[in-house]
C-alpha positions as CSV (number, residue, x, y, z in Angstrom):
1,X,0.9,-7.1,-2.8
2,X,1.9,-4.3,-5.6
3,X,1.8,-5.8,-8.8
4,X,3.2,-2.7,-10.9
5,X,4.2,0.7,-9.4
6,X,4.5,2.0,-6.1
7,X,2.4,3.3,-3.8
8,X,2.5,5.1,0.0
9,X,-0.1,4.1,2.8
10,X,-0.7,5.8,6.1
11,X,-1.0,4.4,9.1
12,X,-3.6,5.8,12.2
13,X,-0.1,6.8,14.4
14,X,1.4,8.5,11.3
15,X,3.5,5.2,10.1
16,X,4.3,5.3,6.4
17,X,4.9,2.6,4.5
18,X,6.2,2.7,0.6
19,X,5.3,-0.5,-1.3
20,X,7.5,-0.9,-4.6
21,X,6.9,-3.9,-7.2
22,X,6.7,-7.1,-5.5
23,X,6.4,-5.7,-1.7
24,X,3.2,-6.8,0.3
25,X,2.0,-6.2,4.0
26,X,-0.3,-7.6,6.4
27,X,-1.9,-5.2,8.3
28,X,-4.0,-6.1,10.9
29,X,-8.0,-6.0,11.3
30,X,-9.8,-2.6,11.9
31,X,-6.1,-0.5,12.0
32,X,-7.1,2.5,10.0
33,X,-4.8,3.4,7.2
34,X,-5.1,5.1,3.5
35,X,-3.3,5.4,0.5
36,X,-1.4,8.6,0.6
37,X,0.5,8.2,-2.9
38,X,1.1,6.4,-6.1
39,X,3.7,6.5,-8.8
40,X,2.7,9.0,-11.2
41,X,4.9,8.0,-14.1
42,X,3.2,4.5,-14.1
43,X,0.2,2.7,-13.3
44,X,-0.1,1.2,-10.5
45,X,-1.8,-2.5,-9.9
46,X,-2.1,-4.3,-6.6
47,X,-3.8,-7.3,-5.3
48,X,-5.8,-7.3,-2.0
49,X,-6.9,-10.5,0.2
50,X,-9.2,-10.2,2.8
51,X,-9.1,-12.8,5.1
């Protein structure tokens, strides 16, 4: 879940996914993705859970 700011993740296939204040996403176990981007005007804090 993005806390503050935005950031971009990448997806194995070449799925993109922009996260904006307040958005979260499950993604599953073992799918390979990155961060690609985050807002440059503003820091940006997320929270991860690993389950």
């Amino acid at each position: 879940m993005v806390l503050q700011g935005e950031a971009k993740l990448v997806f194995e296939h070449a799925e993109v996914v922009h996260l904006k204040k307040g958005d979260y996403i499950t993604i599953p176990a073992h799918c390979k993705h990155r961060v690609s981007w985050t807002a440059d005007h503003h820091e940006t804090l997320w929270i991860a859970v690993h389950y």
